[in-house]
C-alpha positions in Angstrom: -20.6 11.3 6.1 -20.5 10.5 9.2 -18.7 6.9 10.8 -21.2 4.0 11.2 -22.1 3.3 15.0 -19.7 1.0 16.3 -20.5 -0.4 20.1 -18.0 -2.7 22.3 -21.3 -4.5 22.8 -21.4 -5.5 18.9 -18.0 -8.1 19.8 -16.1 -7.3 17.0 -14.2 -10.3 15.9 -10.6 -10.6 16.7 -9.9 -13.7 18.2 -6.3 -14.2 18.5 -5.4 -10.9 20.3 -3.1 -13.3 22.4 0.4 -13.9 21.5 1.3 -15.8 18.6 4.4 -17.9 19.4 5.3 -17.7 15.6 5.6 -13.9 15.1 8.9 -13.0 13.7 9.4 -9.3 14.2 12.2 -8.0 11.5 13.3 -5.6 13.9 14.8 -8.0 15.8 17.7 -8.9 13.2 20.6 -6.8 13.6 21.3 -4.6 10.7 18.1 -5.5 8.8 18.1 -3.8 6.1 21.8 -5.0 5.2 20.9 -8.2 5.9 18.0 -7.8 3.0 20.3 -6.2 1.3 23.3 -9.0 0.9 20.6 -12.1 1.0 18.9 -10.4 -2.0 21.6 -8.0 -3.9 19.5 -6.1 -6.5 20.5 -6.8 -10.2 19.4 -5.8 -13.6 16.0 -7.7 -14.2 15.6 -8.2 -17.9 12.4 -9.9 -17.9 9.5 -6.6 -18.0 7.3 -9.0 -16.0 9.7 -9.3 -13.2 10.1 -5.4 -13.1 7.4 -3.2 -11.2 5.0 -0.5 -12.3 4.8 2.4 -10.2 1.1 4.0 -9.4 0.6 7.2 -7.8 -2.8 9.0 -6.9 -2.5 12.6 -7.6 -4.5 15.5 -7.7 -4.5 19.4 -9.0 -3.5 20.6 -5.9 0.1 18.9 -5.2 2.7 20.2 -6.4 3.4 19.4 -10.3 7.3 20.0 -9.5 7.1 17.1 -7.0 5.6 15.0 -9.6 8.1 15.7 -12.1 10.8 15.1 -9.2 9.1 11.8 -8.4 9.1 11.0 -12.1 12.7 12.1 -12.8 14.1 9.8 -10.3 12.3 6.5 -10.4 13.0 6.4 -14.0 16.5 6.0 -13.3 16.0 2.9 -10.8 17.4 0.2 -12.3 14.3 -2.1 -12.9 11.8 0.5 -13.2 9.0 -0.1 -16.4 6.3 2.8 -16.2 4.9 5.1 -14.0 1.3 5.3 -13.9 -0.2 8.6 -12.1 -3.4 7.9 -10.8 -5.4 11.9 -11.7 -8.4 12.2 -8.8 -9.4 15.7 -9.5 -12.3 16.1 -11.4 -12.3 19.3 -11.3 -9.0 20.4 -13.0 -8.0 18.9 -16.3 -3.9 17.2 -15.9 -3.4 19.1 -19.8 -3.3 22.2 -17.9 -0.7 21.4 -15.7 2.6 22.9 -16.0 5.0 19.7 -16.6 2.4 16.6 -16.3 0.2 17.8 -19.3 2.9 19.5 -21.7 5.2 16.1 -20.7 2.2 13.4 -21.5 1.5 15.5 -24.7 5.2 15.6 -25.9 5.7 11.9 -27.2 9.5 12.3 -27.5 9.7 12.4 -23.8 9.6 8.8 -22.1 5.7 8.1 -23.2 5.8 5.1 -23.0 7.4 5.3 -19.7 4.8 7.7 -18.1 1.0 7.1 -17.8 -1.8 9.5 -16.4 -5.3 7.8 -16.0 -8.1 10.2 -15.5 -11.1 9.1 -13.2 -14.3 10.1 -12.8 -14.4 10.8 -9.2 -11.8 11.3 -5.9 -11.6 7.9 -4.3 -8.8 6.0 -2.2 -9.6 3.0 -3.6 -8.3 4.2 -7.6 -4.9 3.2 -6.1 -5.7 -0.5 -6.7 -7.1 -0.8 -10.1 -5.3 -3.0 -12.2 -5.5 -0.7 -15.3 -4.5 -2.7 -18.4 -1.1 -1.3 -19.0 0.0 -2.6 -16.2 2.6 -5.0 -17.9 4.7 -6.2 -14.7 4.3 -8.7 -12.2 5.0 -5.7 -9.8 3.3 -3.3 -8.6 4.8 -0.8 -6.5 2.0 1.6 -4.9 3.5 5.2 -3.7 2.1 8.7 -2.9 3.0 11.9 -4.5 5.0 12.6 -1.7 7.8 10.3 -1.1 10.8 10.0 -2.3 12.7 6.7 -1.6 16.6 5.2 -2.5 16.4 3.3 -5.3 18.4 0.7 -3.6 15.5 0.2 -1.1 13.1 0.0 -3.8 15.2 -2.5 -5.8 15.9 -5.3 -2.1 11.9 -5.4 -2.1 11.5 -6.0 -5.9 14.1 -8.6 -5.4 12.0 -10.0 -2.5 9.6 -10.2 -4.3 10.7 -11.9 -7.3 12.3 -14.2 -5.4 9.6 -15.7 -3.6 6.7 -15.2 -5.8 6.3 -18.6 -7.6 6.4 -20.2 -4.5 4.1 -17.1 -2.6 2.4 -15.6 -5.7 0.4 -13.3 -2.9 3.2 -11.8 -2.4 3.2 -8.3 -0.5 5.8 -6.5 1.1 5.0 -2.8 3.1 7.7 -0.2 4.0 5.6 0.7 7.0 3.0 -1.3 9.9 1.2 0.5 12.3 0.0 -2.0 15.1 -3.3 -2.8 16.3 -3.0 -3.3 20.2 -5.9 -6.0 21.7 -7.6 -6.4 24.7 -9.9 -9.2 24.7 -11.7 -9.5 21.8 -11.7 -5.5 20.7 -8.6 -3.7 19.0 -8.7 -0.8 21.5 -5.4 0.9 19.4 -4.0 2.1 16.6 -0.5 2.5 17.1 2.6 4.2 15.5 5.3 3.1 15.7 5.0 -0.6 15.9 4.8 -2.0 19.7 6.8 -5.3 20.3 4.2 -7.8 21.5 1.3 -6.7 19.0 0.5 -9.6 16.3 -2.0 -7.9 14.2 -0.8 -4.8 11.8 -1.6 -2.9 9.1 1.0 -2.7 6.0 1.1 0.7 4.3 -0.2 1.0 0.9 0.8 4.3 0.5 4.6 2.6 -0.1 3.9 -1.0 -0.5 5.2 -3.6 -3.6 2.9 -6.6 -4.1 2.1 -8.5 -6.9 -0.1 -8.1 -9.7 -1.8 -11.4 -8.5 -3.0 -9.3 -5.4 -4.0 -6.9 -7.4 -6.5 -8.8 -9.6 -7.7 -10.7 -6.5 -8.5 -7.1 -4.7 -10.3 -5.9 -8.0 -12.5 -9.1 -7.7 -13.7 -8.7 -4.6 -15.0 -5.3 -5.7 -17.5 -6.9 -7.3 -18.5 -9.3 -4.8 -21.5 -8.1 -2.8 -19.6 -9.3 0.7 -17.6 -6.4 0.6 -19.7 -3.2 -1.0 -20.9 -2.1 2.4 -16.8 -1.4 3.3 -16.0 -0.5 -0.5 -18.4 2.2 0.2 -17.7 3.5 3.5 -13.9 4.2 2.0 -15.3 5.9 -0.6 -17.6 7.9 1.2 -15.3 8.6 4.3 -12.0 8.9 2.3 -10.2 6.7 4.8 -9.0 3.2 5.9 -8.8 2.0 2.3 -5.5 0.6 3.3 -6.8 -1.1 6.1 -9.8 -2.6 4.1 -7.3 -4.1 1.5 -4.9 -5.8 4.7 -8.2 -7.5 6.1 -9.6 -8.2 2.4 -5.7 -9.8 1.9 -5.9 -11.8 4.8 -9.4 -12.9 4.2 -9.7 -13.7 0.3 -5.9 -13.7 -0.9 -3.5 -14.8 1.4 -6.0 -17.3 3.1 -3.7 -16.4 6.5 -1.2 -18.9 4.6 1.2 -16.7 3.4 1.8 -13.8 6.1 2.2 -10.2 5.4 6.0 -9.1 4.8 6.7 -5.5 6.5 10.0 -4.2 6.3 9.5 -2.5 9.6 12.9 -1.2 9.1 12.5 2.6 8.7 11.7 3.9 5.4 15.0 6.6 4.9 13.4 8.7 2.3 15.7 11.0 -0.1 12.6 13.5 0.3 9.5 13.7 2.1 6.1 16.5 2.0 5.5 16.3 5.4 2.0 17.4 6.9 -0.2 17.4 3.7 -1.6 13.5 4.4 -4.6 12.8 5.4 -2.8 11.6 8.9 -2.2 14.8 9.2 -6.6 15.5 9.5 -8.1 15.7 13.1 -8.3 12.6 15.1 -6.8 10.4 12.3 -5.7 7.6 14.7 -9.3 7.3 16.3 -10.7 7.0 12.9 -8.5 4.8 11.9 -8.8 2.8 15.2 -12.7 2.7 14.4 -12.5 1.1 10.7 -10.5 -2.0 12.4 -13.5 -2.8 14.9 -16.0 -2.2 11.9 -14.3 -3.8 9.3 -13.6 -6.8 11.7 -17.4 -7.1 12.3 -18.6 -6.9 9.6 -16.0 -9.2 8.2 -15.4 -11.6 10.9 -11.4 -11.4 10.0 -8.6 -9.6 11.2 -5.4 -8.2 9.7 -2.8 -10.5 8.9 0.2 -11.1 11.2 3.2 -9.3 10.1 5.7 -11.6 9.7 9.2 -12.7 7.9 8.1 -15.2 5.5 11.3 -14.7 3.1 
């Protein structure tokens, strides 16, 4: 389907495209990620609700080597619980797979470490149901694709745990992409994050939040506000990402607590490079387009990255 008209005329709302004397860009701490790293060492997490769950959306087409890599790794990270892979093809049954369907049949090999949840239909936004074994406070929410340092994955759990009971919105992303202003219309969608841009998206394609986020997200499913968006993502097979920043500023967060990037450099072990859907014609325009829509519709923008740690 095509994109909805969206006109400069329509005034989308973004209001504070002006600098915010309050933004804290992480990128300005020397050594960041050591800094994360000695302020929140990671340690063995005992508690299963203080561990995450990993989802990943998958489909019959990727690679059910990398799966099993992805699989065979994480499970060794020291306060992994499960691994839930999300299965968006309707069209091939996950039994037939090579390693994924003789693995998830063979119940002496880490079932109750390994999920797959079949859906009815190919949509971005399976990646944020709060299926029911999902037993963490955790959620970490990956793509088939990426492989990260466990140590990395571990200082953001920590993070996390550490300031939830005072931030129980808690939600940390490996990666922003900035939304440059000029008045009141974002007229960018930028990679990699530009210094005096105050509005971002965080990632969700490698992003740890809690499960609190979660369940607030699923809620506002069902709330008639948002089905107009819920649906262009479905339809369009974009922006869900973007949809669930403005939807956390909005309903979740309430702009108190801000979005925590890491805008430190993801240093993946291994990477499938060129399969993404950023990889599609004209993905930064699209992507550019959601934020006026969303905003319009919506009346809210993306939440300021910022260190609130």
């Amino acid at each position: 389907p095509s994109l909805p008209e969206w006109r400069a005329d329509k005034q989308p709302y973004v209001t504070t495209c002006k600098r915010n004397e309050t933004f804290y860009d992480l990128r300005r701490v020397a050594g960041v990620y050591s800094y994360i790293l000695t302020t929140y060492p990671p340690r063995t997490i005992r508690e299963t609700k203080n561990q995450y769950t990993i989802i990943i959306p998958t489909i019959g087409s990727h690679s059910d080597e990398h799966r099993k890599k992805l699989f065979e790794h994480y499970r060794k990270c020291r306060n992994f619980h499960k691994m839930i892979y999300i299965w968006n093809d309707v069209e091939v049954d996950f039994t037939t797979t090579e390693w994924l369907g003789k693995v998830y049949q063979d119940s002496s090999y880490h079932k109750d470490q390994l999920l797959v949840k079949r859906m009815n239909r190919n949509d971005l936004l399976n990646r944020f149901i709060v299926f029911p074994e999902i037993e963490t406070n955790f959620i970490f929410n990956l793509d088939d694709d990426l492989i990260l340092p466990c140590d990395q994955v571990e200082a953001v759990l920590e993070i996390c745990v550490q300031n939830h009971k005072a931030n129980p919105s808690i939600h940390v992303s490996f990666e922003a992409r900035s939304l440059p202003c000029q008045g009141t219309q974002v007229i960018g969608y930028s990679w990699p994050h530009l210094e005096n841009d105050i509005h971002h998206i965080g990632l969700t394609n490698c992003a740890m939040y809690s499960r609190f986020v979660a369940e607030q997200f699923a809620l506002a499913r069902n709330e008639d506000t948002y089905q107009e968006l819920f649906q262009f993502v479905t339809e369009n097979m974009n922006c869900e990402d973007i949809l669930f920043n403005i939807i956390y500023a909005l309903r979740i967060a309430k702009d108190e607590h801000p979005l925590v990037t890491l805008k430190v450099g993801i240093t993946p072990l291994w990477r499938k490079n060129g399969a993404g859907l950023s990889s599609r014609g004209d993905h930064y325009g699209k992507r550019r387009h959601c934020v006026n829509y969303f905003t319009t519709v919506l009346k809210h923008v993306p939440p300021a990255m910022n260190r609130s740690v």
